[in-house]
N, C-alpha and C positions, 0 to 999 in steps of 0.2 A: 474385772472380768477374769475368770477360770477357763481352762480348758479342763472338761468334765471327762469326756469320752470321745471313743470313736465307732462308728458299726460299721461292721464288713456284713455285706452282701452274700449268703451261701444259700444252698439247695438246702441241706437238712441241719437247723438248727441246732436241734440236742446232739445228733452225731458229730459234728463241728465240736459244740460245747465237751464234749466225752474224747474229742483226738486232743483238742488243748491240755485237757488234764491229763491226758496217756504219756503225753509227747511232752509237756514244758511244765507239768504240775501244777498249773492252778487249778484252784476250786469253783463250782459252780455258786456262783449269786443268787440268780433266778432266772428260771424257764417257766416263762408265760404259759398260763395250763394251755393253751393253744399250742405249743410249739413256735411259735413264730418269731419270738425274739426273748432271748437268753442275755446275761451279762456274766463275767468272769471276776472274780475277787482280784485284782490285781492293782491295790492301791488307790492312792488316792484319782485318778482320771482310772474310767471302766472302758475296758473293753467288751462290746457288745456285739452280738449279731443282729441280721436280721433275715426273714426266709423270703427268697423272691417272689414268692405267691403274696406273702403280706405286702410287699415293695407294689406288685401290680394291682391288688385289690384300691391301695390305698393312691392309686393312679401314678407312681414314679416308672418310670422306667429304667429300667439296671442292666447291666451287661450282668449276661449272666453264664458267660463261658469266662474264665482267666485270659488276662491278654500276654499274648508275648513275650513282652516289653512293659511290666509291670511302672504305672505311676508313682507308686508308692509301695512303705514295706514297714513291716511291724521288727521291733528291737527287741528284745527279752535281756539284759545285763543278766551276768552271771559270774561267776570267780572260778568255774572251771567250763569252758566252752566244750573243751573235747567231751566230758561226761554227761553236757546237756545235748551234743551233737548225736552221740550214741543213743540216749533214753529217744530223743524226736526220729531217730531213724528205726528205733525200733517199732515202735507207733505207729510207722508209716507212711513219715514224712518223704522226702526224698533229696537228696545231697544234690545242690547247688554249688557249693563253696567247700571244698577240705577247711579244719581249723587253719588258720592261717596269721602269723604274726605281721603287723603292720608296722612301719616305720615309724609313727607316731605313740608306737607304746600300745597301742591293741591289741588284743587277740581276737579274732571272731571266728565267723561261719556262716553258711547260709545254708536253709534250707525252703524247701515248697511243700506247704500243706495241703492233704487231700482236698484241699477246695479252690486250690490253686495259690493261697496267699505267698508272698515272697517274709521269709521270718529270718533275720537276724540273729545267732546267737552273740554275742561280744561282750568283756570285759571291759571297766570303767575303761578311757581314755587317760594314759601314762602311766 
């Protein structure tokens, strides 16, 4: 078994797909000529979206405000945090976390994208 991918849940797919790449540089894979669900070149597991109109047609039901108190939260590794901090904040994103050095040898950061996700910028570990 693999772990392939993940989809997050958003209001406007290709805008979602178009802040990724403003904000953290990945390229688009494929947007369904429909709009409704995208995937982003990011290795071997894809990150994908999906729009909550296609989530409701196809009968799931999704939150579809951001919570709180996020469950989960997407990583992006990087070798310079501070300058992927800056690019995603100009994008749009919004600061959560200053870069921050961790006792364990990290560096990271947080931020929140326009669609509420919680994103990680950070450096390998030691």
């Amino acid at each position: 078994m693999i772990y392939r991918y993940t989809i997050v849940y958003v209001a406007d797919v290709a805008q979602t797909l178009a802040f990724y790449g403003a904000a953290f540089g990945f390229q688009t894979a494929f947007l369904h000529e429909g709009g409704d669900y995208g995937e982003l070149l990011t290795g071997d597991t894809k990150l994908a979206f999906s729009s909550h109109a296609l989530m409701r047609q196809i009968g799931k039901s999704v939150a579809t405000t951001p919570p709180e108190k996020p469950s989960y939260e997407l990583a992006f590794e990087t070798d310079d945090v501070a300058a992927a901090l800056t690019r995603a904040l100009a994008a749009g994103a919004v600061l959560v976390t200053p870069v921050t050095a961790m006792p364990w040898g990290q560096t990271l950061a947080y931020v929140r994208t326009p669609e509420g996700t919680l994103v990680e910028l950070c450096t390998k570990v030691g």
